[in-house]
C-alpha positions in Angstrom: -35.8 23.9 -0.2 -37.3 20.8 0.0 -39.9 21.5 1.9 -40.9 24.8 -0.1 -44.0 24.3 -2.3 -43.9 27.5 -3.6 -47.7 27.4 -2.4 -48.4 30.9 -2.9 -46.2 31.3 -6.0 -46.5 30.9 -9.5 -43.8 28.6 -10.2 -43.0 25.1 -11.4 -39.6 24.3 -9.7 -40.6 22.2 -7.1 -42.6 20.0 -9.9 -39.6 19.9 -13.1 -36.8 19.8 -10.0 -37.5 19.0 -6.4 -40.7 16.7 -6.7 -39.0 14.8 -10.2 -35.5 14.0 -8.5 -37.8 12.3 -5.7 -39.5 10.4 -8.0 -36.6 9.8 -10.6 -34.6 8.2 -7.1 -37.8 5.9 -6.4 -38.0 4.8 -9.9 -34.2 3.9 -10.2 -34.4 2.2 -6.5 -35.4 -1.3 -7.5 -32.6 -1.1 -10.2 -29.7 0.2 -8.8 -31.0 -1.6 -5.1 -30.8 -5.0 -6.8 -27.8 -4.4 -9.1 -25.7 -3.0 -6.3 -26.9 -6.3 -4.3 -25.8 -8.5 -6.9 -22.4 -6.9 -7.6 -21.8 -6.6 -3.5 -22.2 -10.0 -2.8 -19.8 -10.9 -0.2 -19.0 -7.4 1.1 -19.9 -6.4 4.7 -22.3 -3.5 5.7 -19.3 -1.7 6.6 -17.3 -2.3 3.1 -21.4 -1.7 1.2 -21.3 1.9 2.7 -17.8 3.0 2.3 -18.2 1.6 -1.4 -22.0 2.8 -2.3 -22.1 5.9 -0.2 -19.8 7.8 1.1 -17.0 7.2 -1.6 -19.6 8.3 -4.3 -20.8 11.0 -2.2 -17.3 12.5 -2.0 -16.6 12.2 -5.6 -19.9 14.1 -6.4 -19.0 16.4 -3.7 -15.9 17.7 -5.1 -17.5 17.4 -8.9 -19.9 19.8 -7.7 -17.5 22.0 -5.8 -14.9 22.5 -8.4 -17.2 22.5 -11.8 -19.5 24.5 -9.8 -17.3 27.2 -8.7 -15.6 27.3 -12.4 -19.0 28.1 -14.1 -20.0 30.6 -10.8 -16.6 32.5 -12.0 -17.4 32.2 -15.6 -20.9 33.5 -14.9 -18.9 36.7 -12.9 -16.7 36.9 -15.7 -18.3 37.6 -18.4 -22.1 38.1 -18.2 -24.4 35.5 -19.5 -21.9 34.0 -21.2 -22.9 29.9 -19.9 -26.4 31.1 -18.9 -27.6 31.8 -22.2 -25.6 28.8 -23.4 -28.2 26.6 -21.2 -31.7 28.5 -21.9 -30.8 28.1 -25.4 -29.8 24.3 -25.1 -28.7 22.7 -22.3 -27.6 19.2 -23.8 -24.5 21.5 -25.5 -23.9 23.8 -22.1 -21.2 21.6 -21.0 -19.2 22.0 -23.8 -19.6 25.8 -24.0 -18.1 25.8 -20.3 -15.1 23.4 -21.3 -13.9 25.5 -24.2 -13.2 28.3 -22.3 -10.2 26.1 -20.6 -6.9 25.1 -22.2 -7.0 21.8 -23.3 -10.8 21.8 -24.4 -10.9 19.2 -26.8 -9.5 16.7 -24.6 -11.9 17.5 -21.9 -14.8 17.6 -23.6 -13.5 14.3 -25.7 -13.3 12.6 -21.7 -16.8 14.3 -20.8 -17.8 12.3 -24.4 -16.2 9.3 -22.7 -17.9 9.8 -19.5 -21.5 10.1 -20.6 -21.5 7.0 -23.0 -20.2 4.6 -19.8 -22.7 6.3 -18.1 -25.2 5.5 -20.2 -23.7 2.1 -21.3 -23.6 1.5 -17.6 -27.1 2.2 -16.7 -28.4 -0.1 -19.8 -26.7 -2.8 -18.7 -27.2 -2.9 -15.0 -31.1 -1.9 -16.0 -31.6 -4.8 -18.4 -29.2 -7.2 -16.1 -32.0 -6.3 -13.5 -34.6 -6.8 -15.2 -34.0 -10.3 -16.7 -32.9 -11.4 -13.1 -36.8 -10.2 -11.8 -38.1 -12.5 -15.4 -36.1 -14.8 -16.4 -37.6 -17.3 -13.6 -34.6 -20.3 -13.2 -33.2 -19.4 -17.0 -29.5 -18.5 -15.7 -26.3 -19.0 -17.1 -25.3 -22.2 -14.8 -21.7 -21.0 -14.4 -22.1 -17.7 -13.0 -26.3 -17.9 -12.2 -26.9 -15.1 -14.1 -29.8 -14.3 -16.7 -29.2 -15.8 -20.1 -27.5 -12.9 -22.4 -30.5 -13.4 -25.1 -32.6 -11.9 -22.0 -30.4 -9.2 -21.1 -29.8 -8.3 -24.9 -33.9 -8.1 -25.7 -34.5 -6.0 -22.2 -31.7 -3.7 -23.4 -33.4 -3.3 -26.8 -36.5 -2.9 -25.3 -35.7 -0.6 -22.5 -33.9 1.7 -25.3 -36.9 1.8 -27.5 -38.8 2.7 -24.7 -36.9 5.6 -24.1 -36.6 6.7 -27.9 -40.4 6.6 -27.9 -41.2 9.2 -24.8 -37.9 11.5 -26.3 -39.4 11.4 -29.6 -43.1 11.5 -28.6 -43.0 14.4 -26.0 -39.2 15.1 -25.4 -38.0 15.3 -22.0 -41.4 16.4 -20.3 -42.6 13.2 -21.9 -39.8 11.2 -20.2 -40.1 13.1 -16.7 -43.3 12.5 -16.2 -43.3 9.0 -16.8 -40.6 9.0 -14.3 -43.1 11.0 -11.7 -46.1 8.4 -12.4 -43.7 5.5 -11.3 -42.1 6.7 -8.8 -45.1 7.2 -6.2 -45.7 3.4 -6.4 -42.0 2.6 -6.0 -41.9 4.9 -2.8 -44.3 2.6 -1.5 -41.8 -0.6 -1.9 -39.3 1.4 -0.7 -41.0 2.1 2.7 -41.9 -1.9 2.9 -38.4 -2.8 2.2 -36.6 -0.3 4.6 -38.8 -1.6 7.0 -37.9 -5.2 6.3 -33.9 -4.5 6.1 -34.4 -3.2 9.4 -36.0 -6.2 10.5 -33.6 -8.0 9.1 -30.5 -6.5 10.7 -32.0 -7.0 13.8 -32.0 -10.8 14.3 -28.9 -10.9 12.7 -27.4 -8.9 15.7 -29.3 -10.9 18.1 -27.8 -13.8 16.7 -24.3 -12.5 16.8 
């Protein structure tokens, strides 16, 4: 599927899915790279891969293969039922799905739960990030971390970024800002895979 371009078809999957989930990675890359970094510090390659990708990997793996399979089976079910829940609007589908389960208001107060860490989450490790690549030698001396006046104002401003594309073109807005910056990111990518291997090489010659 990735390679499909749909050349000869009148479709935009490949742009609103396949294409912006390449580009959304890329743009995330020097954030997540340098906050994973910084909170790895000490770990082994070994530990860094257990930890970053195949314990992740297996959580989103099961995530997808038991929610996945629930909604398939809703789908069989009854008709339509969480399909016309997401044309009409998607940012409420999860809950529509949840209530059809004993226990629904818990889960969906834990799915609550789940996206404000995740979005608490991201802020933080964006706007730690960011003051680490621009706050020069202005670190907290005890742990050599940014100043938190630095990490508060890039949280601020990171957030009123995104409020602006939501509220100036929605989510179309916001995607392709993602797509524009991810091409250039890919770039730094290539250079830095190609440097890490570099890297791990003379540090096995030396061993």
């Amino acid at each position: 599927m990735s390679t499909n371009v749909n050349t000869y078809n009148d479709s935009d999957w490949q742009n609103a899915w396949t294409l912006f989930y390449y580009c959304w990675w890329f743009a995330w890359s020097p954030f997540v790279g340098l906050f994973i970094a910084r909170i790895s510090y000490g770990r082994t390659i070994k530990e860094f891969i257990l930890g970053v990708v195949f314990l992740p990997s297996l959580i989103v793996f099961i995530w997808l293969s038991v929610f996945g399979n629930a909604a398939i089976y809703q789908e069989f079910m009854a008709a339509g039922s969480l399909a016309n829940a997401i044309n009409e609007n998607i940012s409420v589908s999860l809950f529509i799905f949840l209530e059809k389960y004993p226990g629904s208001t818990l889960l969906m107060g834990l799915s609550l739960i789940n996206i404000l860490t995740f979005f608490v989450t991201s802020s933080d490790s964006g706007a730690l990030v960011t003051s680490m690549m621009t706050s020069s030698n202005q670190t907290d001396s005890k742990h050599n971390d940014p100043a938190i006046i630095n990490r508060v104002v890039w949280a601020l401003t990171l957030g009123i970024i995104a409020i602006i594309l939501l509220m100036g073109g929605g989510l179309s807005a916001l995607q392709t800002s993602v797509i524009v910056t991810g091409l250039p990111f890919a770039l730094i990518v290539c250079v830095a895979a190609r440097n890490l291997y570099q890297k791990l090489k003379i540090e096995s010659n030396r061993i």
